[in-house]
MOPAC internal coordinates of N, CA, C and O (Angstrom, degrees):
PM7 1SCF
backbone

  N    0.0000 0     0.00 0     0.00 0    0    0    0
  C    1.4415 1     0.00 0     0.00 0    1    0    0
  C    1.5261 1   108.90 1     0.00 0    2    1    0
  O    1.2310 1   117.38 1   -41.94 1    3    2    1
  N    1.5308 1   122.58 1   138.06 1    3    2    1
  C    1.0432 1   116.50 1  -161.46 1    5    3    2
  C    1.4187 1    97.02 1   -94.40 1    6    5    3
  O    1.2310 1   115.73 1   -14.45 1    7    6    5
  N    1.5541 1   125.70 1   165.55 1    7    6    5
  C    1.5180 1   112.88 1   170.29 1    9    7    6
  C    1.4582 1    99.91 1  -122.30 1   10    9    7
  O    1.2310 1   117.08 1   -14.76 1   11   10    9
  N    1.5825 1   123.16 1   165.24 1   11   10    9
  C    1.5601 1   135.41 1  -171.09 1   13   11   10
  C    1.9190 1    84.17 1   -99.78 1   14   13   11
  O    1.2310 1   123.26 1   -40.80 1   15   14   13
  N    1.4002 1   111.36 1   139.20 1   15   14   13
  C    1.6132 1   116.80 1  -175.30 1   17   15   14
  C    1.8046 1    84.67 1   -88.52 1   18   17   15
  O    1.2310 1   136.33 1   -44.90 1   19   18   17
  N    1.5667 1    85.98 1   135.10 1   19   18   17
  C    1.8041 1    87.77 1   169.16 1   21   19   18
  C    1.2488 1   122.95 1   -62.05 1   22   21   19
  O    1.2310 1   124.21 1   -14.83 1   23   22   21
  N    1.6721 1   109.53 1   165.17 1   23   22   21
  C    1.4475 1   109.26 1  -155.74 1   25   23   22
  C    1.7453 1    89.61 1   -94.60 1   26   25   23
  O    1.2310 1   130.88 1   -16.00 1   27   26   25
  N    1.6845 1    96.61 1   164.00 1   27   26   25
  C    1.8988 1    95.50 1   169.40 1   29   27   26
  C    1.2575 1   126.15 1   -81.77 1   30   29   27
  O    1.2310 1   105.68 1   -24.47 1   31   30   29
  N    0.9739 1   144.15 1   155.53 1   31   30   29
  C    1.1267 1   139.22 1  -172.36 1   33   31   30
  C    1.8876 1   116.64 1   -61.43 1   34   33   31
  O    1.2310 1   124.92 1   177.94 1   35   34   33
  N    1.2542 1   108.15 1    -2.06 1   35   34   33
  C    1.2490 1   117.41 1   178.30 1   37   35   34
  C    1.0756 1   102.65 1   -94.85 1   38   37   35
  O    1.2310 1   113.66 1   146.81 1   39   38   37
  N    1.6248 1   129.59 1   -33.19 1   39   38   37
  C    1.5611 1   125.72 1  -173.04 1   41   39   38
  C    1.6864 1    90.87 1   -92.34 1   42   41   39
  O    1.2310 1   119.70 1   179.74 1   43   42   41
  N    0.7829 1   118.18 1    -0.26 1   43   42   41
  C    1.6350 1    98.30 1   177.45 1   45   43   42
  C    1.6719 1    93.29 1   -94.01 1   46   45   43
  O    1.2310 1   117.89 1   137.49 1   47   46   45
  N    1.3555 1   121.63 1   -42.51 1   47   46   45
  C    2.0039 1   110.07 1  -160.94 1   49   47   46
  C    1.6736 1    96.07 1   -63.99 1   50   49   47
  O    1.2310 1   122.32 1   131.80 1   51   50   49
  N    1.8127 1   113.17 1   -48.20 1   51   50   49
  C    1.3410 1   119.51 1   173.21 1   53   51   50
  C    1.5116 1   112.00 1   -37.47 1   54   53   51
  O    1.2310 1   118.43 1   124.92 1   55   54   53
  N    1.3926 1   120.60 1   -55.08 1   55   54   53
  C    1.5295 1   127.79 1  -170.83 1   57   55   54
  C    1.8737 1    98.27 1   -50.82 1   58   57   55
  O    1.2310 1   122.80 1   117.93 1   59   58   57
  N    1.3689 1   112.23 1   -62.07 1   59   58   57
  C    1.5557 1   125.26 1  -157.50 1   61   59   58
  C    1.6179 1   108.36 1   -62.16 1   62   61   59
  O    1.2310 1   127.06 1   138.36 1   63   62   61
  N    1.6216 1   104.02 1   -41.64 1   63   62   61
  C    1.7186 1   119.94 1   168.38 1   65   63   62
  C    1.6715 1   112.34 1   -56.13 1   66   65   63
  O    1.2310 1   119.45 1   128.99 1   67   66   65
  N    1.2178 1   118.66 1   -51.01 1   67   66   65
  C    1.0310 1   113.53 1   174.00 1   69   67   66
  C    2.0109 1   126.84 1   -71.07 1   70   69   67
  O    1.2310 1   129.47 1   133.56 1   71   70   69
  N    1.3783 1    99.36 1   -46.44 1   71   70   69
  C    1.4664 1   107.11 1   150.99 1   73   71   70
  C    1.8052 1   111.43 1   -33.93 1   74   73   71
  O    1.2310 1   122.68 1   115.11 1   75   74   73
  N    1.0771 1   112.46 1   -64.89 1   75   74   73
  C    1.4770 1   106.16 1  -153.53 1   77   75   74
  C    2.0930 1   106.58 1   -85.33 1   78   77   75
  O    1.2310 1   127.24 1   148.57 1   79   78   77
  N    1.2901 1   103.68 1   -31.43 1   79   78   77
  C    1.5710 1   112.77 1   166.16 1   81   79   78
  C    1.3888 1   102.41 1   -60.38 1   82   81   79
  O    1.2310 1   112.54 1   111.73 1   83   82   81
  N    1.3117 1   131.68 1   -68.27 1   83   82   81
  C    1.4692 1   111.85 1   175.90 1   85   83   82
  C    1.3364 1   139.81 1  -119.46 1   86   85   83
  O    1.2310 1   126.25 1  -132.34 1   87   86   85
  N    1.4184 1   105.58 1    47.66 1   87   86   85
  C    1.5603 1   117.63 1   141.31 1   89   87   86
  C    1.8603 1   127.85 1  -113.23 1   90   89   87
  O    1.2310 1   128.81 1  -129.89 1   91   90   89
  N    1.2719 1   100.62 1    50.11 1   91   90   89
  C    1.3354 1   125.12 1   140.18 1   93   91   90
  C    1.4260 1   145.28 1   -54.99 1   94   93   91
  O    1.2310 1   126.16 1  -121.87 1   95   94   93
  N    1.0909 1   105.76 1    58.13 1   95   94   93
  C    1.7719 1   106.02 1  -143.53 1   97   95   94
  C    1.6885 1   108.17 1   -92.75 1   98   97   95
  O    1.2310 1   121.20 1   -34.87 1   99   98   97
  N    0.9381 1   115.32 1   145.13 1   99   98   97
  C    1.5898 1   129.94 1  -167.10 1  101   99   98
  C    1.6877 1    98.02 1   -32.44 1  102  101   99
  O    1.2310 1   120.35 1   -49.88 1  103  102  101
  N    1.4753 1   116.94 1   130.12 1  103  102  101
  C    1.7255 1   129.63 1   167.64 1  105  103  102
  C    1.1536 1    89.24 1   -66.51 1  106  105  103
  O    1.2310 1   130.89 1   -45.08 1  107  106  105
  N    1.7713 1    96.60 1   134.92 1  107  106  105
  C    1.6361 1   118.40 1  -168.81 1  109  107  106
  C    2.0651 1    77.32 1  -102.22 1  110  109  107
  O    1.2310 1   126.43 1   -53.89 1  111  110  109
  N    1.5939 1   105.23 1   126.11 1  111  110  109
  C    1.5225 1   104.38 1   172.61 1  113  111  110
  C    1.4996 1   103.30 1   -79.65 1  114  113  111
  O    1.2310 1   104.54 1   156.61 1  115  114  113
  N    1.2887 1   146.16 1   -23.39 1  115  114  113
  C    1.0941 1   146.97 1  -171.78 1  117  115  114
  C    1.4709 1   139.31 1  -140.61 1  118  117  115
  O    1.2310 1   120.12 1   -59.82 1  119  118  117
  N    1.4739 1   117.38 1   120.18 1  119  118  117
  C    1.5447 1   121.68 1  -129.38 1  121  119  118
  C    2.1194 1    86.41 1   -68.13 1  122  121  119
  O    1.2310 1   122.21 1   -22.46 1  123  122  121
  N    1.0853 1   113.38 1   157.54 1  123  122  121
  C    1.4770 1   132.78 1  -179.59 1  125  123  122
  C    1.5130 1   114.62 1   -67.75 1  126  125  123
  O    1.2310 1   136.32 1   145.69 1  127  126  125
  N    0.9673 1    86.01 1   -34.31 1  127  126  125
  C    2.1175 1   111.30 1  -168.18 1  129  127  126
  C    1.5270 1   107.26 1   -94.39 1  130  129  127
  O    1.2310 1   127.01 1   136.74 1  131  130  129
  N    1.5405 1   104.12 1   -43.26 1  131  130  129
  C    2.5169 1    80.38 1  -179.02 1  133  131  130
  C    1.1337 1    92.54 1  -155.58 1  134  133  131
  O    1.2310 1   120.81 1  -145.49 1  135  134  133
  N    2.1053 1   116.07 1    34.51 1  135  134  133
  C    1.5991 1   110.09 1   172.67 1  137  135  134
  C    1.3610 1   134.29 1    49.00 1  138  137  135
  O    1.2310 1   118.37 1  -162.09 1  139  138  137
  N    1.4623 1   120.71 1    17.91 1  139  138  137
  C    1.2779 1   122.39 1   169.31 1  141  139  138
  C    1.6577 1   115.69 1   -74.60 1  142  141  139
  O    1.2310 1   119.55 1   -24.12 1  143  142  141
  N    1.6687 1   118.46 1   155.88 1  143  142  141
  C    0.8593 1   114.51 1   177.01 1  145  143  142
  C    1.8764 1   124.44 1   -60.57 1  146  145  143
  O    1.2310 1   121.95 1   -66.16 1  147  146  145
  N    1.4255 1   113.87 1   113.84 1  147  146  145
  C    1.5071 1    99.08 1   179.90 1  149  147  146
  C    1.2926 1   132.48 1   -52.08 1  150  149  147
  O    1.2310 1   107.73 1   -37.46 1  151  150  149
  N    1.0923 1   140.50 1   142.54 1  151  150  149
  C    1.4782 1   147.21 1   161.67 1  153  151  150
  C    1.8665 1   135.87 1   -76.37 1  154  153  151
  O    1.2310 1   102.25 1   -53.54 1  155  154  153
  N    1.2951 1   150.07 1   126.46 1  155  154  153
  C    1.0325 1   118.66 1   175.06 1  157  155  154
  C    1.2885 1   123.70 1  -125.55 1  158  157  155
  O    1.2310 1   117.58 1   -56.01 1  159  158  157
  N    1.1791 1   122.21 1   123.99 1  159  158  157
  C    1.4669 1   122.45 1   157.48 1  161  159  158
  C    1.6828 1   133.44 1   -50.11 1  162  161  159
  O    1.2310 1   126.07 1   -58.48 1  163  162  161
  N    0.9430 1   105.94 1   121.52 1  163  162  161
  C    1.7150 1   105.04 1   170.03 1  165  163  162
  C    1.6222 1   130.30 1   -74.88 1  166  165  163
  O    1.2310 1   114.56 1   -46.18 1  167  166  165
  N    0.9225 1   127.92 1   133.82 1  167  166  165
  C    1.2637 1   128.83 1  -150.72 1  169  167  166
  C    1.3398 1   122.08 1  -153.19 1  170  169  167
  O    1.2310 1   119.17 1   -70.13 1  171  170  169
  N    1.5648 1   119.19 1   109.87 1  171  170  169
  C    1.3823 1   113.77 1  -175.81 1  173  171  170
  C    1.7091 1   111.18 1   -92.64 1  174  173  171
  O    1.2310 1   110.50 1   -27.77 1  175  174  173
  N    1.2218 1   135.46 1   152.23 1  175  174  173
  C    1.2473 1   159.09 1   160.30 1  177  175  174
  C    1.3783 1   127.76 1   -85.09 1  178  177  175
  O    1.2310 1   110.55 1   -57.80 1  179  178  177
  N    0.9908 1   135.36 1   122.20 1  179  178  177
  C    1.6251 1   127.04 1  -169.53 1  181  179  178
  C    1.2821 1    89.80 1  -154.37 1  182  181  179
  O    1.2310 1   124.26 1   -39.31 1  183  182  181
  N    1.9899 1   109.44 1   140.69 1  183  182  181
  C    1.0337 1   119.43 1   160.83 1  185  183  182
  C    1.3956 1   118.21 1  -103.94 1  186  185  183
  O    1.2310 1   122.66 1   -58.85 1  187  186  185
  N    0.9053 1   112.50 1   121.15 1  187  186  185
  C    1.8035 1   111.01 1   178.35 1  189  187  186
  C    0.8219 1   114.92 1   -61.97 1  190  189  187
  O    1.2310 1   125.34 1   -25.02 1  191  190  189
  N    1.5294 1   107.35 1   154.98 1  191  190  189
  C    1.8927 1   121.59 1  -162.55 1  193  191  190
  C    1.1178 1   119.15 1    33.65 1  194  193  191
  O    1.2310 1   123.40 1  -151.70 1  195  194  193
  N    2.0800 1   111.08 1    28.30 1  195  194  193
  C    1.3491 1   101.86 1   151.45 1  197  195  194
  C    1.5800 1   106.18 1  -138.13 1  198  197  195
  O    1.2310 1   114.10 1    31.25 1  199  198  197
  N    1.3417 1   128.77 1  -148.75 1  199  198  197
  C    1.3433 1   149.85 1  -162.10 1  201  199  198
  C    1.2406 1   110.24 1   -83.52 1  202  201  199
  O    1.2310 1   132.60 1   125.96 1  203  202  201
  N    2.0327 1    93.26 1   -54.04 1  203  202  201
  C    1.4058 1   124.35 1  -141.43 1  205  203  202
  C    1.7258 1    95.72 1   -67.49 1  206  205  203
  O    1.2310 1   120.37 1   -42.24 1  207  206  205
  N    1.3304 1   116.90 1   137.76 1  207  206  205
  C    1.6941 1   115.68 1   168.62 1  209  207  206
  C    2.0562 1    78.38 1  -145.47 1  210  209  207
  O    1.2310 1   133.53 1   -14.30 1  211  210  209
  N    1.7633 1    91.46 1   165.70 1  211  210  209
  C    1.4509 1   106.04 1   176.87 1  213  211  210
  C    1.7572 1    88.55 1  -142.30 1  214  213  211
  O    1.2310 1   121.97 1   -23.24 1  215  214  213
  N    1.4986 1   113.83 1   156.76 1  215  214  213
  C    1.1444 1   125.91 1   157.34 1  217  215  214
  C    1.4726 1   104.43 1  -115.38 1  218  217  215
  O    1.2310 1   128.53 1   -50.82 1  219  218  217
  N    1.2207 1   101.17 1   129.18 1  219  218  217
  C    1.5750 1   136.17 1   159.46 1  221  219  218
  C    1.1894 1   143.89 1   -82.96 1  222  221  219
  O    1.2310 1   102.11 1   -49.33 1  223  222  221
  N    1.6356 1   150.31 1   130.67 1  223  222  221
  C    0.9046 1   160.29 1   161.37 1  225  223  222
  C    1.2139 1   111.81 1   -97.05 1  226  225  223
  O    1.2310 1   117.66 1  -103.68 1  227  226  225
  N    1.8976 1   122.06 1    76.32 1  227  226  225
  C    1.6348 1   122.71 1   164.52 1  229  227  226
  C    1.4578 1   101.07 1   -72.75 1  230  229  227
  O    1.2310 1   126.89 1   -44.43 1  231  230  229
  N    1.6878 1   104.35 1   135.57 1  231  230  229
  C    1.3910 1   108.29 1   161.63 1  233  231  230
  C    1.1448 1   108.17 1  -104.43 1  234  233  231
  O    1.2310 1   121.85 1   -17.39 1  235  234  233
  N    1.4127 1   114.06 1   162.61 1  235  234  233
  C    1.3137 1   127.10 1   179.84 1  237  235  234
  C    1.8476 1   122.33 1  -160.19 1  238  237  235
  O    1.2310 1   124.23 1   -53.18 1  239  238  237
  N    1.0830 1   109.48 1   126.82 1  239  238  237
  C    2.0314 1   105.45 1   172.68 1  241  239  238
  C    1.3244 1   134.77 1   -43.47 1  242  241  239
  O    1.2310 1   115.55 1  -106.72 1  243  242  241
  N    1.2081 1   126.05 1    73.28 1  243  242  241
  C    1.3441 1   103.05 1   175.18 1  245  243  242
  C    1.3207 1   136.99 1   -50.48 1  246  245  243
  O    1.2310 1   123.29 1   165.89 1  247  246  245
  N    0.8826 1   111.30 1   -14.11 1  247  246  245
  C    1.9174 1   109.52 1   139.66 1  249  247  246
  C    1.0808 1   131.38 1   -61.61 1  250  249  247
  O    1.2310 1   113.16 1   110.43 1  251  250  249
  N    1.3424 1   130.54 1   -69.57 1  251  250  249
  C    1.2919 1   126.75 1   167.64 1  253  251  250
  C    1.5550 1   128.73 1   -65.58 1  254  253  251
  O    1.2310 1   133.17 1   147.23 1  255  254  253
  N    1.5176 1    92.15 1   -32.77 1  255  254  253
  C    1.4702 1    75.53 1   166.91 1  257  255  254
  C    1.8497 1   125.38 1  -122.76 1  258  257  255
  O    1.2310 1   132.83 1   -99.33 1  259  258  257
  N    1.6510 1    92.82 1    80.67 1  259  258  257
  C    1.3553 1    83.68 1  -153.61 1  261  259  258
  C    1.7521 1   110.41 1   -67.98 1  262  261  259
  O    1.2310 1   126.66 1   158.28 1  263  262  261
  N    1.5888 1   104.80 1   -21.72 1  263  262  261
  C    1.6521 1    95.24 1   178.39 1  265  263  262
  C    1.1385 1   143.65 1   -80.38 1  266  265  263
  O    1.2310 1   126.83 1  -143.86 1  267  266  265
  N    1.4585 1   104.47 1    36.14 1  267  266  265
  C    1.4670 1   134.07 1   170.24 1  269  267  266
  C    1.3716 1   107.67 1   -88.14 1  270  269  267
  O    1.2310 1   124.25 1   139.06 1  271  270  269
  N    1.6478 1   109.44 1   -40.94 1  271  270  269
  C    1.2999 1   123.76 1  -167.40 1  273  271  270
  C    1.4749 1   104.50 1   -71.56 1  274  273  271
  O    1.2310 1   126.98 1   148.49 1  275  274  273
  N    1.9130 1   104.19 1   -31.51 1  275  274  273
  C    1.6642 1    92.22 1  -178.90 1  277  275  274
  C    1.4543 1   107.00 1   -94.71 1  278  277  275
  O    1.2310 1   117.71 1   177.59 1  279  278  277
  N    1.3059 1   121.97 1    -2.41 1  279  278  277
  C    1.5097 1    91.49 1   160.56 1  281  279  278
  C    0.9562 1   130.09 1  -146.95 1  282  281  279
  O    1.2310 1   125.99 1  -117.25 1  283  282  281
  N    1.7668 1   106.09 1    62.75 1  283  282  281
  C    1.7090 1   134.42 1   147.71 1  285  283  282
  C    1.6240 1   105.82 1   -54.93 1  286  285  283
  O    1.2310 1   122.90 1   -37.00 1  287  286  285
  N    1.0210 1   112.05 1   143.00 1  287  286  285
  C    1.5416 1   125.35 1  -174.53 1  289  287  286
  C    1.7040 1    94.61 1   -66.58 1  290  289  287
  O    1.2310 1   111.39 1   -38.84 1  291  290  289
  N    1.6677 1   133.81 1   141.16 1  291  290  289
  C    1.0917 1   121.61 1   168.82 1  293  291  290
  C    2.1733 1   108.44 1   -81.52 1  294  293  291
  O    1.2310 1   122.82 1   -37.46 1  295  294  293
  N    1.7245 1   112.19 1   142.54 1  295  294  293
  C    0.9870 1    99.49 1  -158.37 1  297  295  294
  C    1.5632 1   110.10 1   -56.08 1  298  297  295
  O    1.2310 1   122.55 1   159.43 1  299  298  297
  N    1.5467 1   112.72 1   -20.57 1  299  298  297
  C    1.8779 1   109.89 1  -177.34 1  301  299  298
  C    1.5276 1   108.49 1   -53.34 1  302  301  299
  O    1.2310 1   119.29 1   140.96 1  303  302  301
  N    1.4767 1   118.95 1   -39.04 1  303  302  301
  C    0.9213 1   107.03 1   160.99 1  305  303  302
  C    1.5277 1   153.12 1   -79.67 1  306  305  303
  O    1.2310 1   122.41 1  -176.48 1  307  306  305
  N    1.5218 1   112.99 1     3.52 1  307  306  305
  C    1.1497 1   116.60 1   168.84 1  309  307  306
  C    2.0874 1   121.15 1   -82.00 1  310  309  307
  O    1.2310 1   135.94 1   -40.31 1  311  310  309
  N    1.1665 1    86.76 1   139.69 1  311  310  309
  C    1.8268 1    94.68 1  -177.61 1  313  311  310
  C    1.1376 1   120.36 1   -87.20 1  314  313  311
  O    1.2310 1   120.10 1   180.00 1  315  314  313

């Protein structure tokens, strides 16, 4: 059985940078499941023990998914 030689740790941060730069895929305006208007959270990305961070736009239903909604940090409490 042949084996694939592991990748370096440079082709792996390259692999994840490129993964996350372009799979950005078009904001769905309307949830799939009961057509409510979608919602989005903001969201930072960070790779540890490196540089690399991404900001994000997760969407999500506040209908369906309302227990996201309960446990978003309230903003008084963010630092």
């Amino acid at each position: 059985m042949e084996t694939t030689p592991p990748l370096s740790r440079a082709q792996i941060l390259q692999s994840i940078k490129d993964f996350l730069d372009e799979s950005s895929p078009a904001k769905p305006r309307q949830c799939r499941h009961c057509g409510d208007a979608m919602r989005f959270i903001d969201s930072n990305f960070l790779l540890r023990g490196t540089t690399l961070n991404w900001n994000v736009s997760l969407p999500f239903c506040g209908n369906c998914d309302r227990e996201i909604l309960e446990n978003l940090p309230r903003p008084e409490t963010i630092h």
